[in-house]
MARBA-3410 file (N, C-alpha, C, O; in Angstrom, 1 decimal):
75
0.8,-1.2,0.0,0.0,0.0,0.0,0.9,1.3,0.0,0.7,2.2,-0.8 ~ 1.8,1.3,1.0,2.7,2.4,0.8,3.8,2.9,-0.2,4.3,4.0,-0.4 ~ 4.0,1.5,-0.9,5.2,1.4,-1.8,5.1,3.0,-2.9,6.0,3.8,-3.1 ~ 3.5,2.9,-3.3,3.5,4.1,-4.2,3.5,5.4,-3.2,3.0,6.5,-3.6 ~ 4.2,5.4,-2.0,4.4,6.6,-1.3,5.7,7.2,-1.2,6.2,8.3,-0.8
5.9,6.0,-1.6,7.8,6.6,-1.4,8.5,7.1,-3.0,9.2,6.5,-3.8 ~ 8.1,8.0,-2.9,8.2,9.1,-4.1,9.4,10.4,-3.1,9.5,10.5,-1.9 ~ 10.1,10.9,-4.2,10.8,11.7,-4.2,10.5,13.5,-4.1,10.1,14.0,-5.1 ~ 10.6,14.1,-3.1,10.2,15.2,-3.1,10.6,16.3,-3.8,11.6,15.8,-4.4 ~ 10.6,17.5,-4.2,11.5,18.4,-4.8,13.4,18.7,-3.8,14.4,19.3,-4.2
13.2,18.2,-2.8,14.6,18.7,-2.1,15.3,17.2,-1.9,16.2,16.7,-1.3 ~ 14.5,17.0,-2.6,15.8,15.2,-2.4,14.9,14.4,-1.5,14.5,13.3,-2.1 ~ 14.3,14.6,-0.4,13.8,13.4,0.9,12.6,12.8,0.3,12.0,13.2,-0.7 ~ 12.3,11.7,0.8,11.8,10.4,0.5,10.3,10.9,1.1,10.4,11.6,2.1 ~ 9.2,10.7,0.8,7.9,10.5,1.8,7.7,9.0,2.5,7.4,8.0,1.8
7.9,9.0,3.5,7.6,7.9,4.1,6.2,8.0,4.4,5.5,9.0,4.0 ~ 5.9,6.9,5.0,4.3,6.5,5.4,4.0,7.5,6.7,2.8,8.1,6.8 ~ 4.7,7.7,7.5,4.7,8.5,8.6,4.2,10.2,8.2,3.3,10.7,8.7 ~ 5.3,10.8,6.9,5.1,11.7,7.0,4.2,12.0,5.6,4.0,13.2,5.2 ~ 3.8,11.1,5.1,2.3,11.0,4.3,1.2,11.5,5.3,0.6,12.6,5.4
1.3,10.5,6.1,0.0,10.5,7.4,-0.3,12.1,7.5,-1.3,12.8,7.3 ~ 1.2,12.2,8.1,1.4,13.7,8.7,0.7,15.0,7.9,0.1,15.9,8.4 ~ 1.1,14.8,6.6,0.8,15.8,5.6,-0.9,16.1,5.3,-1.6,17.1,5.1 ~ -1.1,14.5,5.4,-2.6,14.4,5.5,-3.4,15.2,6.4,-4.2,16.1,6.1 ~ -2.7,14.7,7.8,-3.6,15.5,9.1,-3.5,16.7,9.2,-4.4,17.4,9.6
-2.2,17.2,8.7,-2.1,18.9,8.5,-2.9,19.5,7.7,-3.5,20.6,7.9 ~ -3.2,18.7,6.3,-3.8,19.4,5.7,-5.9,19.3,6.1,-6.9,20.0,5.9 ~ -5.7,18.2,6.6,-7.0,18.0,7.1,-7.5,19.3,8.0,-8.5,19.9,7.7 ~ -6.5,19.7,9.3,-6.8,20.8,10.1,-6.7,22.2,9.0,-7.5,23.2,9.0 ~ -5.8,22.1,8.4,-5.8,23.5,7.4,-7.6,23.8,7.1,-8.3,24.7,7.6
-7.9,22.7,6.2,-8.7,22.5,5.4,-10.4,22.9,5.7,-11.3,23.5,5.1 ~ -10.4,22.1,6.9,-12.0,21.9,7.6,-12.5,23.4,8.2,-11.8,23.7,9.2 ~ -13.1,24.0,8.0,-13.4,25.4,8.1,-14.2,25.5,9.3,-14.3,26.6,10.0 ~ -15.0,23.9,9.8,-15.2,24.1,11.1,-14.3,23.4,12.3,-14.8,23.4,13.4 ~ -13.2,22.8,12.1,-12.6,22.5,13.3,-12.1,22.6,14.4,-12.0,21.8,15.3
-11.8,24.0,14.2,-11.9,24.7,15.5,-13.2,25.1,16.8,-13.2,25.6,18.0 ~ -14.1,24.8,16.1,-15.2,24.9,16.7,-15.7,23.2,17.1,-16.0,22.9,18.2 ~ -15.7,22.2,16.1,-16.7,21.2,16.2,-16.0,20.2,16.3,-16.7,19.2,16.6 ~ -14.0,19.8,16.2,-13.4,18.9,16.3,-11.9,19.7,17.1,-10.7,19.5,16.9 ~ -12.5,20.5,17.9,-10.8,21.0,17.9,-10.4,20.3,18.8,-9.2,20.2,18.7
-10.9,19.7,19.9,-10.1,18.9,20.4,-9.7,17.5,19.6,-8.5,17.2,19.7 ~ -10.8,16.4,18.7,-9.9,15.7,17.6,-8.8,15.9,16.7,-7.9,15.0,16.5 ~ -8.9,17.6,15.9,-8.0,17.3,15.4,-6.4,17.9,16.2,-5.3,17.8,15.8 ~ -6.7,18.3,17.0,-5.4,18.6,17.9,-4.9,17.3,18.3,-3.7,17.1,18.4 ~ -5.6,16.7,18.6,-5.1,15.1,19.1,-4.6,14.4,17.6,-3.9,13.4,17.9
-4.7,14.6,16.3,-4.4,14.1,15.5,-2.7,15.1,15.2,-1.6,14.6,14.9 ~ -3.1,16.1,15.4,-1.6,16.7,15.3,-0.7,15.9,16.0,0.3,15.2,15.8 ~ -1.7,16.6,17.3,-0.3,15.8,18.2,0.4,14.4,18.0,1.4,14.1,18.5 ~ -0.3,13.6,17.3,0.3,12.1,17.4,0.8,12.2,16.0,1.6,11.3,15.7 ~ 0.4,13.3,14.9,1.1,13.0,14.0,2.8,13.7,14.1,3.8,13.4,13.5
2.6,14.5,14.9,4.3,15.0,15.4,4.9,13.8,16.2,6.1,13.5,16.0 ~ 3.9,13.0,17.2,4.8,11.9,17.8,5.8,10.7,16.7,6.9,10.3,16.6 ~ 4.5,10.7,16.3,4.7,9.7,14.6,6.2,10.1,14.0,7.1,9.3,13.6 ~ 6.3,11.3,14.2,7.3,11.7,13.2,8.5,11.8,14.1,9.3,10.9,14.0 ~ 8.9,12.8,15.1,9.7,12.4,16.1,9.9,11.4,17.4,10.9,11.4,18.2
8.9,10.6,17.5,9.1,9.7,18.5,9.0,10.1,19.6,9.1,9.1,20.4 ~ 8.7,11.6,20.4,8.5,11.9,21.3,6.9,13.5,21.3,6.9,14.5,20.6 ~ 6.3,13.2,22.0,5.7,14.4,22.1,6.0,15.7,22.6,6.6,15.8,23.7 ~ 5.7,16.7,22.1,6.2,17.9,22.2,6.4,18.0,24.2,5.6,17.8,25.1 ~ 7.4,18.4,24.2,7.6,18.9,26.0,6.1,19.9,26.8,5.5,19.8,27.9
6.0,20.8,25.6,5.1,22.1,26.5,4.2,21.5,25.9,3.6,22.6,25.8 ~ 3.4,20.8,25.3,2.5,20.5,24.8,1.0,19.6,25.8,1.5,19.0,26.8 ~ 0.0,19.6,25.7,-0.7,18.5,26.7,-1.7,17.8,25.8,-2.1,18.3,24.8 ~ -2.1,16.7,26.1,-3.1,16.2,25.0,-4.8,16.4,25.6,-5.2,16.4,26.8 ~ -5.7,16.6,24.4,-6.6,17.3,25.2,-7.6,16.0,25.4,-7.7,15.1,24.6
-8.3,16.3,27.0,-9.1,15.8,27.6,-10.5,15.2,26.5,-11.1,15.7,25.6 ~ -10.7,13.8,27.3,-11.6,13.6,26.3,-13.2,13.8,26.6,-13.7,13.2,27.6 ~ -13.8,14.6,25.9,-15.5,15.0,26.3,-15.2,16.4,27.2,-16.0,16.5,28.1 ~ -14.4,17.1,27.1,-13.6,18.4,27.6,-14.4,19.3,26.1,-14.3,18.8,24.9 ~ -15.2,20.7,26.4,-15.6,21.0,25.4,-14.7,22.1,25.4,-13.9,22.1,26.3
-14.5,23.2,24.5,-13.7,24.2,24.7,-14.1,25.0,25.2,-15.3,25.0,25.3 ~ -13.2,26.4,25.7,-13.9,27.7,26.8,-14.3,28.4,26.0,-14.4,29.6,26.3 ~ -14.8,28.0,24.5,-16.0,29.1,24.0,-17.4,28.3,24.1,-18.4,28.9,23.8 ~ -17.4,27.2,24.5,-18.3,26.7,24.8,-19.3,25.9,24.0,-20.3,25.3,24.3 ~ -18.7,26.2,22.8,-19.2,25.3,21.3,-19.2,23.5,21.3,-19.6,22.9,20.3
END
């Protein structure tokens, strides 16, 4: 499945499956015009694990968000 991922970028690096994922989930939060209101705690959790994905460790200052925690605008 991934084989057709490992394509060549313009600066020389390889796309791995990892940072396929990644590109995905970034562009997913770019993309969704209501996320911030109706998934912001999903897709923050998808960041964050797609940064884990990619370095192996999660961000230091970072926290993962609570689950059924709605946000303080109250959406």
């Amino acid at each position: 499945m991934y084989a057709s991922c490992r394509r060549r970028c313009p600066s020389g690096a390889s796309f791995t499956p990892a940072l396929v994922k990644a590109t995905h989930n970034y562009q997913l939060s770019r993309k969704d015009k209501g996320a911030w209101a109706h998934n912001f705690n999903h897709v923050g959790q998808v960041l964050l694990d797609s940064v884990e994905d990619l370095t192996g460790t999660v961000p230091a200052n970072r926290v993962r968000p609570s689950p059924g925690v709605r946000s303080s605008s109250g959406c």
